[in-house]
HTML snippet that shows the backbone in 3Dmol.js (N, CA, C, O; Angstrom):
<script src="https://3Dmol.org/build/3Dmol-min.js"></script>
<div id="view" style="width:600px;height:400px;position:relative"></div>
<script>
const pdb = `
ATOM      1  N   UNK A   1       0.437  11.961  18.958  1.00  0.00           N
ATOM      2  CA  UNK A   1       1.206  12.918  18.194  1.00  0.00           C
ATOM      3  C   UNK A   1       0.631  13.095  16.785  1.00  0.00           C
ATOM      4  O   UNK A   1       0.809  14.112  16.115  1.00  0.00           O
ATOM      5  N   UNK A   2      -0.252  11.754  16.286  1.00  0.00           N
ATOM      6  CA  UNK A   2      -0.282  12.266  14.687  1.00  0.00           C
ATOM      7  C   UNK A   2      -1.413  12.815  14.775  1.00  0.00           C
ATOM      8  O   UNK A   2      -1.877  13.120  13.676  1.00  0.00           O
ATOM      9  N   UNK A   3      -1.997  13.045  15.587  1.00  0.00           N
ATOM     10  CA  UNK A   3      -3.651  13.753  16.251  1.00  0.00           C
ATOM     11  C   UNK A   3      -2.996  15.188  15.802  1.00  0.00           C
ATOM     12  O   UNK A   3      -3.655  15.972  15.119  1.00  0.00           O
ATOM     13  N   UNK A   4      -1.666  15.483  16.224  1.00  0.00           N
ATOM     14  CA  UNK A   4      -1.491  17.143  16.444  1.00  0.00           C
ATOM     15  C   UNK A   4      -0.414  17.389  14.800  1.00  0.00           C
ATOM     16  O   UNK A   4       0.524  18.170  14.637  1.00  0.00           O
ATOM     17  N   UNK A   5      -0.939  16.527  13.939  1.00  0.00           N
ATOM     18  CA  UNK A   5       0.090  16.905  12.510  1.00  0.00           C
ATOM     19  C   UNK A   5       0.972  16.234  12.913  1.00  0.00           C
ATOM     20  O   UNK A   5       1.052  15.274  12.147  1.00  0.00           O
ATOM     21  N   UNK A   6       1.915  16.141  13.901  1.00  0.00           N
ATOM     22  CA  UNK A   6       3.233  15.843  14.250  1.00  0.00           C
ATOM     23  C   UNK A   6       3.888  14.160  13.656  1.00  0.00           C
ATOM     24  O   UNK A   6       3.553  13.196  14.344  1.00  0.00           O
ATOM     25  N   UNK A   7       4.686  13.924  12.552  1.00  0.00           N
ATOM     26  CA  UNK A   7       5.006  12.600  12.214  1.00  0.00           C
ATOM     27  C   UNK A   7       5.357  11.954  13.795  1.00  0.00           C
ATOM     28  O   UNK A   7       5.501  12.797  14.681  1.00  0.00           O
ATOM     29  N   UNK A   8       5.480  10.680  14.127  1.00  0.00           N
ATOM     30  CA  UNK A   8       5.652   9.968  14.786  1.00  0.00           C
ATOM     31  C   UNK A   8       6.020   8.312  14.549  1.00  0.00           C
ATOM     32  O   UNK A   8       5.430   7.692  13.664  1.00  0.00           O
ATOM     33  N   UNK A   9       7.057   7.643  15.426  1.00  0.00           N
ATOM     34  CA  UNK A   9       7.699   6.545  14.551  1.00  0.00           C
ATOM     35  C   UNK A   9       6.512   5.474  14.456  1.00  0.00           C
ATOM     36  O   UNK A   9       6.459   4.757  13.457  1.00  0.00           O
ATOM     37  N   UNK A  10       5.647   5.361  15.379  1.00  0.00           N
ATOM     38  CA  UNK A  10       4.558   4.437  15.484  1.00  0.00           C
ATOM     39  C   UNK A  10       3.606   4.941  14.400  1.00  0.00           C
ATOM     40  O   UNK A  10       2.798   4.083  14.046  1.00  0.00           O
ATOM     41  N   UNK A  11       3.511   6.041  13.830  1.00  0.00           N
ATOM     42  CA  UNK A  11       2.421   6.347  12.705  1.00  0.00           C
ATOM     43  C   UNK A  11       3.001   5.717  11.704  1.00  0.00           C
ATOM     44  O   UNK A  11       2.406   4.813  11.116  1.00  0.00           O
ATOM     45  N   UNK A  12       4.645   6.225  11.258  1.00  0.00           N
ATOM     46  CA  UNK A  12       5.193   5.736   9.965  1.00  0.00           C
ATOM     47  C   UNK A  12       5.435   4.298   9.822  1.00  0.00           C
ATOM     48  O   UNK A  12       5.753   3.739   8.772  1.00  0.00           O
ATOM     49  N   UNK A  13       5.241   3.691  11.072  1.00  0.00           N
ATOM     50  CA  UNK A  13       5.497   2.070  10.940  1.00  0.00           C
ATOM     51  C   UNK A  13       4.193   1.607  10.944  1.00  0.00           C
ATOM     52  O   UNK A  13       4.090   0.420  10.635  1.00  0.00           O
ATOM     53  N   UNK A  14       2.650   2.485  11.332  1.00  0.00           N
ATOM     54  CA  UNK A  14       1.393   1.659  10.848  1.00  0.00           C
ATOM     55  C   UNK A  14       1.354   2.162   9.405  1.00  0.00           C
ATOM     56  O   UNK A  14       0.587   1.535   8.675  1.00  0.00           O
ATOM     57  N   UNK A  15       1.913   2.993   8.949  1.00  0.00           N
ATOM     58  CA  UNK A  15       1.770   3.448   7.481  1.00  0.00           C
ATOM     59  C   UNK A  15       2.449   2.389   6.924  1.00  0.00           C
ATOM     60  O   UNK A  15       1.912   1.618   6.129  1.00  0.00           O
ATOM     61  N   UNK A  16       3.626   2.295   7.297  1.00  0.00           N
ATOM     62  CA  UNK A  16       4.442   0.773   6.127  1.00  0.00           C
ATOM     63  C   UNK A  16       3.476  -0.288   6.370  1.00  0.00           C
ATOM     64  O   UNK A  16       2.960  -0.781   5.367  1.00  0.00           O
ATOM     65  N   UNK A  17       3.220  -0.619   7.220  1.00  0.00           N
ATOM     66  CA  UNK A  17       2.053  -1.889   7.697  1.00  0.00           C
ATOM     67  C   UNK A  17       1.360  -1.796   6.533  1.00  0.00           C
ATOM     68  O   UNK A  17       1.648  -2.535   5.592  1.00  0.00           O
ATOM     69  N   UNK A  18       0.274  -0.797   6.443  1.00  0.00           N
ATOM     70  CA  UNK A  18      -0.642  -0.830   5.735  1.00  0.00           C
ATOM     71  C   UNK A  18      -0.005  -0.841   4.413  1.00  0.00           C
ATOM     72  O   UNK A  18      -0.515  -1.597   3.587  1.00  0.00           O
ATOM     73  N   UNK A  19       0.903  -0.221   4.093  1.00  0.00           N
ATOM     74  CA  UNK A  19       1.317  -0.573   3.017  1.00  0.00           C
ATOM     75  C   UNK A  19       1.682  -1.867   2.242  1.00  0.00           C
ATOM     76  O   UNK A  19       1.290  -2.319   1.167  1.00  0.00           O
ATOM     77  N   UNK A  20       2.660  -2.346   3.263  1.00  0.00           N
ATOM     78  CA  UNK A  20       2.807  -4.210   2.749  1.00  0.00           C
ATOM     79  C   UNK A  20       1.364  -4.654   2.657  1.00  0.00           C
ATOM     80  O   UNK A  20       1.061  -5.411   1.734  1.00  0.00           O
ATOM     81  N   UNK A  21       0.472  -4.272   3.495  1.00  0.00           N
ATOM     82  CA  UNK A  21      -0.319  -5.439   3.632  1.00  0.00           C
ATOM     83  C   UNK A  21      -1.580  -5.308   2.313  1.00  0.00           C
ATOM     84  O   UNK A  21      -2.425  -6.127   1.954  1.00  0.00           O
ATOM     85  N   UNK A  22      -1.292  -4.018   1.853  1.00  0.00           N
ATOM     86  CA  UNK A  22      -1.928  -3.847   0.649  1.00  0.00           C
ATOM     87  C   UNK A  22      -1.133  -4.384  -0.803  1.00  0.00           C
ATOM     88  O   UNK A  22      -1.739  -4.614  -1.850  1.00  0.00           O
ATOM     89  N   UNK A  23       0.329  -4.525  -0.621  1.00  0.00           N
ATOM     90  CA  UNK A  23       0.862  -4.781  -1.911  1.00  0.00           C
ATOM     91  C   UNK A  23       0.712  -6.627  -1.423  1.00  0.00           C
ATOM     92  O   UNK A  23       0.224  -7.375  -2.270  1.00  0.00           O
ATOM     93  N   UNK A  24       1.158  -7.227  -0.054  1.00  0.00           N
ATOM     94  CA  UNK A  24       0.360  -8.203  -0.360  1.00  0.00           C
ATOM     95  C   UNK A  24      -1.088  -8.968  -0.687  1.00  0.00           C
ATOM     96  O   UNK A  24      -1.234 -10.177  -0.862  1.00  0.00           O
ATOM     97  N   UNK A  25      -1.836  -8.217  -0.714  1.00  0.00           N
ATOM     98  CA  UNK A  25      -3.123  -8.786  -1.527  1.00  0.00           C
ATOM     99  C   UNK A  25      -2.767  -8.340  -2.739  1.00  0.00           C
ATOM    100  O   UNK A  25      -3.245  -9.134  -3.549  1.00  0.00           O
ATOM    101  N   UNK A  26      -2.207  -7.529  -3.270  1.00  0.00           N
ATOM    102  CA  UNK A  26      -2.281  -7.282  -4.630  1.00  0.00           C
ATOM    103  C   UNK A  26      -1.577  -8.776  -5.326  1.00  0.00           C
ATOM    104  O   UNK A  26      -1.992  -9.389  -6.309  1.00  0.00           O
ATOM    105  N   UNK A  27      -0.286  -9.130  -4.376  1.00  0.00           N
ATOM    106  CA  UNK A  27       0.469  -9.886  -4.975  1.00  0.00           C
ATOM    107  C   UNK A  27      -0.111 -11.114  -4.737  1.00  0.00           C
ATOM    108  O   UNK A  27       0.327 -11.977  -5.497  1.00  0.00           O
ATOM    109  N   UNK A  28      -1.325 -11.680  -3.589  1.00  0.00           N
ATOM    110  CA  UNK A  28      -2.132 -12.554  -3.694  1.00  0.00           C
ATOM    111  C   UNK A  28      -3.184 -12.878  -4.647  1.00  0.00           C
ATOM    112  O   UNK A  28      -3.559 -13.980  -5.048  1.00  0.00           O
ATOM    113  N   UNK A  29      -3.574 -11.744  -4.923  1.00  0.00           N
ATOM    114  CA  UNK A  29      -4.559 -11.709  -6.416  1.00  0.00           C
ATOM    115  C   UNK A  29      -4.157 -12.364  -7.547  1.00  0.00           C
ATOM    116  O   UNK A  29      -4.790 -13.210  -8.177  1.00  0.00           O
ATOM    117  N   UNK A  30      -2.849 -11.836  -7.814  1.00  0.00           N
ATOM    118  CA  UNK A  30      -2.237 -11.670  -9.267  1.00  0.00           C
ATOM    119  C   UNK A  30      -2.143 -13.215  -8.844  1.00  0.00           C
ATOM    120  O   UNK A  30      -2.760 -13.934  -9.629  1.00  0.00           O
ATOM    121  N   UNK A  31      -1.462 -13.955  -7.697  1.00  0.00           N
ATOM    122  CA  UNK A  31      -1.252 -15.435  -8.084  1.00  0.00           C
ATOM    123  C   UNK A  31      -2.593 -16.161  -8.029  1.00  0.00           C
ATOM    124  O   UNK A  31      -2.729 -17.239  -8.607  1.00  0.00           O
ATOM    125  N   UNK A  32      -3.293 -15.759  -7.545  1.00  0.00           N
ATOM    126  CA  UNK A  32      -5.155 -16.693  -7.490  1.00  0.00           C
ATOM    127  C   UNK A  32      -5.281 -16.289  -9.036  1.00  0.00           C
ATOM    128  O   UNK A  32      -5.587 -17.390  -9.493  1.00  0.00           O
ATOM    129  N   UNK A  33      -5.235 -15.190 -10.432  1.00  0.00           N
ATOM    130  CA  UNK A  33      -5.488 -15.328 -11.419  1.00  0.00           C
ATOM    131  C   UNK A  33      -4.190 -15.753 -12.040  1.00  0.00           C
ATOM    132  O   UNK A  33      -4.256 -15.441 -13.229  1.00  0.00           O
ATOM    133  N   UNK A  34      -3.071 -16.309 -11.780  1.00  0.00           N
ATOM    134  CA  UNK A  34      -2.311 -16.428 -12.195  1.00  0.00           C
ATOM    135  C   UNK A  34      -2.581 -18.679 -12.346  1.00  0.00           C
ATOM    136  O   UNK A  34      -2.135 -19.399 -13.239  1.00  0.00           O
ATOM    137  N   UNK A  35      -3.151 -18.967 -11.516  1.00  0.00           N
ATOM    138  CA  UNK A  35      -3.352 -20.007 -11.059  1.00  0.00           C
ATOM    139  C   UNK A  35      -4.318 -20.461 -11.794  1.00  0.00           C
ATOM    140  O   UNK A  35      -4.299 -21.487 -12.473  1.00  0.00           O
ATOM    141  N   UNK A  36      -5.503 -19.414 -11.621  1.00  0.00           N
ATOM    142  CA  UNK A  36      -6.430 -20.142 -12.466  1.00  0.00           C
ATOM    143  C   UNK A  36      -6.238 -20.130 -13.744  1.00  0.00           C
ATOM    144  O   UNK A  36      -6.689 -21.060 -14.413  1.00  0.00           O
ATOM    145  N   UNK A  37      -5.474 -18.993 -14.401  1.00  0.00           N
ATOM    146  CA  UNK A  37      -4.999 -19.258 -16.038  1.00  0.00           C
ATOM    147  C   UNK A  37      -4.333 -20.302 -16.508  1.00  0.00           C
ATOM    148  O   UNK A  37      -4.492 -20.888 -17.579  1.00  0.00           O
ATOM    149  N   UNK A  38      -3.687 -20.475 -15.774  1.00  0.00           N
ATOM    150  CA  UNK A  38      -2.687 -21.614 -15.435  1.00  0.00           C
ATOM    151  C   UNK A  38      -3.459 -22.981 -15.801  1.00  0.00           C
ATOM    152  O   UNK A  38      -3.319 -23.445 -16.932  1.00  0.00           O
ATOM    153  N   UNK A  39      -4.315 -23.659 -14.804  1.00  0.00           N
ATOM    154  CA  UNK A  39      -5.326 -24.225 -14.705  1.00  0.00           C
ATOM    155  C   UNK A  39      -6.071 -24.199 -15.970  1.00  0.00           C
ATOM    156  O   UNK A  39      -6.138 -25.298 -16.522  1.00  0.00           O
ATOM    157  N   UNK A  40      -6.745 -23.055 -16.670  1.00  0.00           N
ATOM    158  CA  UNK A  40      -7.608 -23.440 -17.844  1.00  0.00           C
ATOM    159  C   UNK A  40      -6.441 -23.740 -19.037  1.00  0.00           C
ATOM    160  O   UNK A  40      -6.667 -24.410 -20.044  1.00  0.00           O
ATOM    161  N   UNK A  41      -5.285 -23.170 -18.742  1.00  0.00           N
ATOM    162  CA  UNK A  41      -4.825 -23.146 -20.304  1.00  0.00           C
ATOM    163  C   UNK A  41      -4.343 -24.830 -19.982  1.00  0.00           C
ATOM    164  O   UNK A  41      -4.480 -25.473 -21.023  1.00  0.00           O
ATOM    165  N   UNK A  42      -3.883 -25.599 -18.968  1.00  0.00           N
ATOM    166  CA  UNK A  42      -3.652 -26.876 -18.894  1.00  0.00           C
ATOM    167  C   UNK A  42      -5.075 -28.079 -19.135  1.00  0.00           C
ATOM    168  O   UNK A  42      -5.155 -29.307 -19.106  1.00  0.00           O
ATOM    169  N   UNK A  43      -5.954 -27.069 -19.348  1.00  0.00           N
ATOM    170  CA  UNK A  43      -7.086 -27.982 -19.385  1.00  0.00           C
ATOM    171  C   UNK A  43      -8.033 -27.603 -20.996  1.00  0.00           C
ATOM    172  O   UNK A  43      -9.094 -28.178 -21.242  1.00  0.00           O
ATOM    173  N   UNK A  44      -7.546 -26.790 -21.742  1.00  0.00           N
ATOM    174  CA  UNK A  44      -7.745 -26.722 -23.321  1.00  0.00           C
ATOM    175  C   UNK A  44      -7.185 -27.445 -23.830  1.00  0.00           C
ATOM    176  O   UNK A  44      -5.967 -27.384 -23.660  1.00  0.00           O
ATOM    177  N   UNK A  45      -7.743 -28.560 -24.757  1.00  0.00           N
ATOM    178  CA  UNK A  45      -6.685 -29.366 -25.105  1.00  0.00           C
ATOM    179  C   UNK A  45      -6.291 -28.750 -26.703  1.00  0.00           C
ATOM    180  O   UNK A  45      -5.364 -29.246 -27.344  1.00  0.00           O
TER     181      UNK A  45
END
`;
const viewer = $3Dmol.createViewer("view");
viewer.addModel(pdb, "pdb");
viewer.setStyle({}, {cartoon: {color: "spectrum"}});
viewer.zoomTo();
viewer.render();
</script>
């Protein structure tokens, strides 16, 4: 169906997919630099 324009419930639920799965790496990032700041500022004395 999304071949012919037509929305379809299986398109809009790989669209949310892709969506979470992009705001989770975003929100994986932010804690890998969140971690390592973390990390240097505990290690400046």
């Amino acid at each position: 169906m999304e071949r012919r324009n037509k929305a379809s419930d299986r398109g809009d639920g790989n669209r949310q997919v892709a969506a979470n799965n992009a705001l989770r790496e975003q929100i994986s990032a932010q804690i890998l630099d969140l971690t390592a700041f973390r990390a240097a500022r505990q290690a400046a004395p």
